[in-house]
C-alpha positions in Angstrom: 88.0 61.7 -59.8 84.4 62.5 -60.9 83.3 65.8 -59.5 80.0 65.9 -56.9 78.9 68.6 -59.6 79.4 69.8 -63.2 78.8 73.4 -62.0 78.3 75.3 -58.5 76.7 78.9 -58.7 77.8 81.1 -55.6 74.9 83.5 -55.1 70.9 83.2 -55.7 70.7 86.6 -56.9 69.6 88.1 -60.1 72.5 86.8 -61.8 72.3 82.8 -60.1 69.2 82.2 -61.2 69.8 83.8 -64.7 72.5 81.6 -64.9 70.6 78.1 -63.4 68.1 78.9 -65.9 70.7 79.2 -69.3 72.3 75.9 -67.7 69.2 74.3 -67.9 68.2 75.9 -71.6 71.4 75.3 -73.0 73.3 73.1 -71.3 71.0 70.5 -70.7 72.0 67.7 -67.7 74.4 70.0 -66.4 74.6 69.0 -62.5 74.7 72.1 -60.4 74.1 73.6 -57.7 73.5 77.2 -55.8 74.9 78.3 -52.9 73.8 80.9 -51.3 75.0 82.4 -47.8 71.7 84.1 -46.8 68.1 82.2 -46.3 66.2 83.3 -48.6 66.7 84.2 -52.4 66.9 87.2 -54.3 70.2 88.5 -53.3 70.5 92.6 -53.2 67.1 92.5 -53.2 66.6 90.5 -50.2 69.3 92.1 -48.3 68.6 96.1 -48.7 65.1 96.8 -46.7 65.3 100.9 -46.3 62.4 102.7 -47.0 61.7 103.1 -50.7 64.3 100.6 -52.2 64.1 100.2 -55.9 65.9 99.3 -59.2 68.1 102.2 -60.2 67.7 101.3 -63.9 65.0 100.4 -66.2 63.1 97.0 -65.4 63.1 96.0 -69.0 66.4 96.1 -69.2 67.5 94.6 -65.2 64.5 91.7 -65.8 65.5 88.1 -67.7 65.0 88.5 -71.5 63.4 85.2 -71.2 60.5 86.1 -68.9 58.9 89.2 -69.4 58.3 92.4 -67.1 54.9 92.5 -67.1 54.6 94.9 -64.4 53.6 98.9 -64.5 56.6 100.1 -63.5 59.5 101.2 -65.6 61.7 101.6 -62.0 60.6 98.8 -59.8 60.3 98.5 -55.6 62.7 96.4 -54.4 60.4 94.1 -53.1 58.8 93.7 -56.7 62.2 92.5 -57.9 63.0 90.4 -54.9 59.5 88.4 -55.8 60.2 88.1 -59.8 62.9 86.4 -59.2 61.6 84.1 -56.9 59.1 83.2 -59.5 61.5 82.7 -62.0 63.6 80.2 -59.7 60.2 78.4 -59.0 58.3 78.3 -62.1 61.5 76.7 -63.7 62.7 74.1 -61.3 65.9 76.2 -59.9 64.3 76.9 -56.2 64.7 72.6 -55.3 68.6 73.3 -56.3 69.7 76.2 -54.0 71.0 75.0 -50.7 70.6 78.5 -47.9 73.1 79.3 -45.6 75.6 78.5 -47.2 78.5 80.7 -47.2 81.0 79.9 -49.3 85.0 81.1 -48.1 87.6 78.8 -50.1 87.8 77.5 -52.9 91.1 75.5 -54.4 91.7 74.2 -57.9 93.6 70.9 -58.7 94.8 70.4 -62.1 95.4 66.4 -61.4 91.7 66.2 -60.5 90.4 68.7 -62.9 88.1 70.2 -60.4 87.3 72.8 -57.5 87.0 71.5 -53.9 84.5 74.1 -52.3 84.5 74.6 -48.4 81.1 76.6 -47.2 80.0 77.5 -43.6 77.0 76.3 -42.9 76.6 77.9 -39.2 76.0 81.7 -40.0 80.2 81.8 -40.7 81.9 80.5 -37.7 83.8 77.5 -39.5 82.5 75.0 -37.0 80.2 73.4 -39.3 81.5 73.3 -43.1 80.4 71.7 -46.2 82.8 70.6 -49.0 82.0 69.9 -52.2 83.6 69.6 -55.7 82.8 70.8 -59.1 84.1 70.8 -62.5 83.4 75.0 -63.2 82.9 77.2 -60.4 80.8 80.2 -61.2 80.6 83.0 -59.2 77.7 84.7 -59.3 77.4 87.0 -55.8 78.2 90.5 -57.2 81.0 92.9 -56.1 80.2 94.0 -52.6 80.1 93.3 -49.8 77.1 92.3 -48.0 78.6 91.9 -44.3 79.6 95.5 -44.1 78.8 98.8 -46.1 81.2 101.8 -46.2 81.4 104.0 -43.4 83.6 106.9 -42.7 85.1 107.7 -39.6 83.6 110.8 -38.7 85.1 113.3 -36.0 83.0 113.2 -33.4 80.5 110.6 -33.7 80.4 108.9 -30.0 79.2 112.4 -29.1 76.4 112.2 -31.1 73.0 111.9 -29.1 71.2 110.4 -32.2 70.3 107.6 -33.9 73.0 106.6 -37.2 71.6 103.9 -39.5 73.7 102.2 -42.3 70.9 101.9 -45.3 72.6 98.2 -45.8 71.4 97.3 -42.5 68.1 99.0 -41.7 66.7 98.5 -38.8 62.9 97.6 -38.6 61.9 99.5 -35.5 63.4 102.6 -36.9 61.2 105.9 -36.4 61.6 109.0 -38.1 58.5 110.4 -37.7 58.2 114.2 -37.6 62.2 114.0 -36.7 64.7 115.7 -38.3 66.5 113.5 -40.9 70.4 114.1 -42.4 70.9 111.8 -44.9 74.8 111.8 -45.7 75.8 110.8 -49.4 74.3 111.9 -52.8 74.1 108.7 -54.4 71.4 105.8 -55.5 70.4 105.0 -51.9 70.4 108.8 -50.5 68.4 110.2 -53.4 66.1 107.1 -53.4 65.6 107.7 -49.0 65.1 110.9 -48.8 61.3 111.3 -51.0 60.5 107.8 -49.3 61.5 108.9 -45.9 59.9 113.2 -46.6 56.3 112.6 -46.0 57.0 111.0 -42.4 59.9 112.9 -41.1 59.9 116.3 -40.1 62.2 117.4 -42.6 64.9 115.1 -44.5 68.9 117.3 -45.3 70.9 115.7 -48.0 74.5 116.4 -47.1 77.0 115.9 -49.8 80.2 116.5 -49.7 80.2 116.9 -54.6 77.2 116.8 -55.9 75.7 113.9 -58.5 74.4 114.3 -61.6 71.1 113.4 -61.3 68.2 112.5 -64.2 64.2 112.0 -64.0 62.3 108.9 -66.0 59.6 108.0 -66.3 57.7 105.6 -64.0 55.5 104.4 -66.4 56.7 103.1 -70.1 53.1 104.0 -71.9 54.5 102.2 -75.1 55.5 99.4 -73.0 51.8 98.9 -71.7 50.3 99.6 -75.5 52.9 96.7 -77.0 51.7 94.6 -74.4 48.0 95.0 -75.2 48.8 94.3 -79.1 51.9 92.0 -79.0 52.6 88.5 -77.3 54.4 88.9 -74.2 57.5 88.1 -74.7 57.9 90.0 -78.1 56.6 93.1 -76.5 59.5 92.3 -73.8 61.8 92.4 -76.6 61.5 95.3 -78.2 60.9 97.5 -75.5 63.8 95.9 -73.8 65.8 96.7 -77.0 64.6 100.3 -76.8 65.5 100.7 -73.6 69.1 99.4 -74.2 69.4 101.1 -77.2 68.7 104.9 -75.4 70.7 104.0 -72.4 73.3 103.8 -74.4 73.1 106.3 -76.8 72.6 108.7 -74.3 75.8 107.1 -72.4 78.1 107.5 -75.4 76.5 111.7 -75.8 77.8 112.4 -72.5 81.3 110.9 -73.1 81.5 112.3 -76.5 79.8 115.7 -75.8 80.2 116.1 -71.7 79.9 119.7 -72.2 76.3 119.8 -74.0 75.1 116.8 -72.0 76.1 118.9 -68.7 74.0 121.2 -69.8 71.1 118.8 -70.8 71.3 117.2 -67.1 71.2 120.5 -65.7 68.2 122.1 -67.3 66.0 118.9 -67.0 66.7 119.0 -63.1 66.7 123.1 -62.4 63.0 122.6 -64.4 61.8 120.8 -61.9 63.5 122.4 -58.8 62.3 125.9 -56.8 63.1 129.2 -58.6 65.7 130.2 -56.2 67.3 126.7 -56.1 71.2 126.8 -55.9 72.0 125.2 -59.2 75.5 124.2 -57.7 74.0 121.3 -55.8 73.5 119.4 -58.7 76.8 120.7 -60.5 79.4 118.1 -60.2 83.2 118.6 -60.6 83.5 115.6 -62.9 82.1 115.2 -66.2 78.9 113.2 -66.8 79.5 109.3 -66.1 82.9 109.6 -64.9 80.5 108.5 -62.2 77.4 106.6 -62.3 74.2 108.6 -63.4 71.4 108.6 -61.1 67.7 108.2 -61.7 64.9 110.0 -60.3 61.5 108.3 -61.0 59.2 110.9 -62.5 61.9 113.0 -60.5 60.3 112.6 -57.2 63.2 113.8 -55.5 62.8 117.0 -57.6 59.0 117.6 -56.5 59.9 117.0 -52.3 62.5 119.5 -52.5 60.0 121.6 -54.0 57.7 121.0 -51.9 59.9 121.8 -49.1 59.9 118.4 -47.2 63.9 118.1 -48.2 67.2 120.0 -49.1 70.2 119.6 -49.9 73.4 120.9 -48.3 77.1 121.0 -50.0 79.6 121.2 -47.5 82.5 118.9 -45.0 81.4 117.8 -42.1 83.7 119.4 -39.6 82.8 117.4 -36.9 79.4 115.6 -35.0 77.9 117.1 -32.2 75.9 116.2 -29.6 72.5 117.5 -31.1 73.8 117.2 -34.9 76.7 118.1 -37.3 79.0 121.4 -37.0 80.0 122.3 -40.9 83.2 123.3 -42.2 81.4 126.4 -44.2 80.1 127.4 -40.4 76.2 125.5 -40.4 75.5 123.4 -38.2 72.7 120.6 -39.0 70.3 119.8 -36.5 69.7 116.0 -36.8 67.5 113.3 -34.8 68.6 110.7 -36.9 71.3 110.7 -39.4 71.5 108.1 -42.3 75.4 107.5 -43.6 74.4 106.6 -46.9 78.3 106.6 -47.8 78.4 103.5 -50.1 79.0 99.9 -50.6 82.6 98.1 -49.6 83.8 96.4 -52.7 85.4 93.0 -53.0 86.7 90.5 -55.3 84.7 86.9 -56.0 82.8 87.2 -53.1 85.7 87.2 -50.7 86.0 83.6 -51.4 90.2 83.0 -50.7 91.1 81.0 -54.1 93.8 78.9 -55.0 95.3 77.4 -58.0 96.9 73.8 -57.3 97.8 75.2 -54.0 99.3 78.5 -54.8 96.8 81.3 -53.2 95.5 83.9 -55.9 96.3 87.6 -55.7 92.7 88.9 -57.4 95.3 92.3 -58.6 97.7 89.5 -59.8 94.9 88.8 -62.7 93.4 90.3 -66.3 89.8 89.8 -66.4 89.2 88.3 -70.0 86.3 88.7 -72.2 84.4 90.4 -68.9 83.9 87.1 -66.8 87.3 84.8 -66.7 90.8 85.7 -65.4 94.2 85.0 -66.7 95.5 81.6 -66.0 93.0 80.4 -63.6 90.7 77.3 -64.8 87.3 76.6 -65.0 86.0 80.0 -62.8 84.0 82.9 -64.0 82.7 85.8 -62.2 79.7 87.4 -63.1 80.0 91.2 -63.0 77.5 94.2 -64.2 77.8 97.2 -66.6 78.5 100.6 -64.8 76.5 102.3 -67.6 73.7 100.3 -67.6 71.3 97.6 -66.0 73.3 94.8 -64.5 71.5 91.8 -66.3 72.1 93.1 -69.4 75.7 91.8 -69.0 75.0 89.0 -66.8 73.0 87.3 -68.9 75.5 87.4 -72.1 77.7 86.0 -69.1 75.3 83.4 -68.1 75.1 82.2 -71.9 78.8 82.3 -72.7 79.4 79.8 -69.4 76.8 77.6 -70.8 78.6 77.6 -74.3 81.9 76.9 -73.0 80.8 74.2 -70.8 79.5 72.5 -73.9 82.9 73.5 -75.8 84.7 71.5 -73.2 82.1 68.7 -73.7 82.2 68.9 -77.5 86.4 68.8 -77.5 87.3 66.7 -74.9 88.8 69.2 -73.0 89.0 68.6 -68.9 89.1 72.4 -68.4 89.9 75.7 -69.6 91.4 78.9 -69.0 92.3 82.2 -70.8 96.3 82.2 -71.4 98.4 82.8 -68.0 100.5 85.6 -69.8 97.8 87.1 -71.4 97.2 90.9 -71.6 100.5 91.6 -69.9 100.6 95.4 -71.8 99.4 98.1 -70.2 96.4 97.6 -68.0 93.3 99.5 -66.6 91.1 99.3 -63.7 88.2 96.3 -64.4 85.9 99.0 -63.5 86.0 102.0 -65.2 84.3 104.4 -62.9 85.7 107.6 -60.7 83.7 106.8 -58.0 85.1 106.5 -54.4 83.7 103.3 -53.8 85.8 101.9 -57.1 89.1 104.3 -56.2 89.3 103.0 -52.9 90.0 99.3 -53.8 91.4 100.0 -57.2 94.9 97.8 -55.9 93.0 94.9 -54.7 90.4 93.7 -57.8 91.5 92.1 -61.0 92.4 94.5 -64.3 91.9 94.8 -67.7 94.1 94.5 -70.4 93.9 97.7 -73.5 92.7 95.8 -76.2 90.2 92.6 -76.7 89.6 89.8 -75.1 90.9 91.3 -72.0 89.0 94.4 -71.5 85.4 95.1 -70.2 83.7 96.6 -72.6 81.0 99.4 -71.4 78.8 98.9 -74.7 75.9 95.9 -74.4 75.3 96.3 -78.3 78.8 95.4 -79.2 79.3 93.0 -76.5 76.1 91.0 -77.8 77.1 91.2 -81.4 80.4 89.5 -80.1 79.2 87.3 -77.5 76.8 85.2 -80.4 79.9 84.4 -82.4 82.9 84.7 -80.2 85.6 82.5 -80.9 85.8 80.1 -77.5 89.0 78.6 -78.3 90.9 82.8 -78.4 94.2 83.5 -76.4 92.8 80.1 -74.2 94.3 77.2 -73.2 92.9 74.2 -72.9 93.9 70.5 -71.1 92.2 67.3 -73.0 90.5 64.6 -70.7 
């Protein structure tokens, strides 16, 4: 049968419209498609709306290598992001290609057919109304979590609460928090981004964690950045700052997993600098080494200056149980809270919670070894596009978006009707496909794909190697491959 399409992106996100735009560079006359399950693009940026959203790594490095931050910015607002990539969708002929509300929840591969049937609601997810459509590669592009639901815990006591609780994922419009006393729970990305965006309105903002995070301050403005782009065309200013950017991440990644001891003590005395002399340094001490969990950013350490200031603290302590005016501590405090904000995480899931199958057999996501960072063990034609823990997220999705491209055109090239990395592959010892410590990861550790211990079927945390590999890899490694 001939396929309605040569590709179909799930997700108009950072990484679907990186990857429409590498189709169109590289794999010219591709026919493809975007789906996307909300009604309007940009993905996490369209979806998160609590106060102060923003990139929590360097714009240089989270923008397109092929069209250049030009912004002020180092660490963008989310509503700056959400608007780049709209302009990259339009300026390049991807926008007339992305059908809205459409969520996609099964997809099934037929070997016979050499193609994916595709079944989407197209009603806001009842099923009464689906869409089916077929393709010869199915590439998933809609990140890792989920976007119907963030994390929440059960907390002891919470119908007793008199308050207000707000999820960040789903921020209510009409919320006020002015001159009100604010607990934010969780000392993440999202609380330590609320709390300086929600100090100068509230009446005081509480971060309660339960371990601390280590936390670091940047920059908000790249002056080199600015002075290359005065002296230098655009887009080689773009690259060499994005290169710089990449370059320090990294460097700075590798000294805390070679040298955790000294880089402790470097995180520490660039935060306790900034913070009140009589600041507890123990709330910014973690029990884990640096970047056994993900490192969080502080834009010219705001949250730094509004603790100062005294518009926030931060408390480290269990919540015993909520109360009617707040939340009772385990150490014997008791917060007094108008409104508390359980900034407690995102819910992961595999490929979008999309329920695959292969030639009718349903696919266990824990039954796979993720191969070369985007395809799985013995499954055709799919890809998922996933980020780096240890830095920006494009970064690897666009070495992603380019290797699809390139194997599209290797199947083209070789007559092959599909392609996928060897069923039996990577059957040693394994890993999880994330390699972070974080709740968020531990709890759903036995439900996403793994990795394998040695190459192709690991996911490499280094963007300088994985580039270097990713220009000549060897398409035709540990896969198997079915002629026309």
């Amino acid at each position: 049968m001939t396929p309605d399409l040569d590709v179909l992106i799930v997700g108009a996100g950072l990484s679907g419209v990186g990857a429409a735009y590498r189709l169109q560079e590289m794999s010219p006359g591709k026919r493809y498609a975007i789906l996307e399950s909300r009604d309007a693009i940009g993905g996490t940026w369209d979806l998160f709306r609590y106060p102060g959203i923003r990139s929590d790594s360097d714009m240089y490095t989270l923008s397109y290598p092929f069209k250049p931050w030009t912004h002020e910015k180092a660490i963008a607002d989310g509503e700056d992001i959400r608007t780049y990539i709209e302009d990259t969708a339009r300026e390049n002929g991807i926008l007339e290609n992305i059908r809205f509300g459409h969520r996609v929840v099964r997809a099934s591969w037929s070997t016979e057919d050499a193609c994916w049937t595709v079944v989407s609601n197209v009603d806001g997810g009842s099923g009464e109304e689906t869409v089916t459509l077929t393709a010869r590669f199915l590439y998933l592009c809609s990140g890792y979590y989920d976007y119907d639901r963030g994390f929440a815990p059960e907390f002891p006591g919470i119908e007793d609460y008199e308050g207000q609780v707000v999820h960040p994922q789903f921020w209510p419009d009409d919320l006020d928090y002015a001159d009100k006393r604010v607990v934010v729970i969780g000392s993440g990305a999202t609380a330590i981004t609320l709390i300086p965006s929600m100090a100068d309105e509230a009446g005081h903002v509480t971060m309660l964690q339960r371990s601390p995070t280590y936390i670091t301050a940047l920059p908000q403005l790249d002056q080199q950045a600015a002075l290359l782009r005065k002296v230098l065309p655009a887009g080689v200013a773009h690259r060499i700052t994005r290169l710089k950017h990449a370059g320090l991440a990294l460097a700075f990644y590798q000294f805390c997993r070679k040298l955790p001891g000294p880089a402790r003590k470097v995180l520490l005395k660039q935060a306790t600098a900034q913070l009140p002399e009589d600041f507890d340094v123990k709330h910014l001490t973690p029990r884990y080494n640096p970047w056994d969990q993900r490192l969080c950013i502080v834009p010219d350490g705001d949250l730094f200056r509004t603790i100062k200031a005294g518009k926030a603290s931060i408390v480290t302590d269990q919540i015993e149980t909520f109360t009617p005016k707040g939340i009772a501590l385990r150490g014997g405090e008791h917060l007094d809270a108008d409104v508390v904000v359980t900034a407690t995480g995102l819910q992961v899931v595999s490929f979008g919670k999309i329920a695959l199958e292969v030639d009718g057999r349903e696919i266990d996501p824990h039954d796979l070894f993720v191969y070369k960072g985007l395809m799985f063990s013995g499954v055709p034609n799919l890809a998922w596009c996933i980020g780096y823990t240890n830095a920006s997220w494009t970064l690897r999705a666009d070495l992603s978006n380019q290797y699809v491209a390139r194997f599209l055109n290797h199947l083209d090239e070789h007559g092959y009707a599909f392609g996928m990395p060897d069923p039996e592959g990577s059957r040693g010892e394994e890993a999880p496909i994330l390699d972070l410590q974080a709740g968020y990861v531990k709890r759903v550790e036995s439900t996403l794909p793994k990795q394998g211990r040695h190459r192709p079927w690991t996911v490499r945390q280094n963007w300088v190697l994985d580039h270097i590999d990713h220009k000549r890899t060897d398409l035709d490694e540990e896969m198997v491959f079915r002629p026309v």
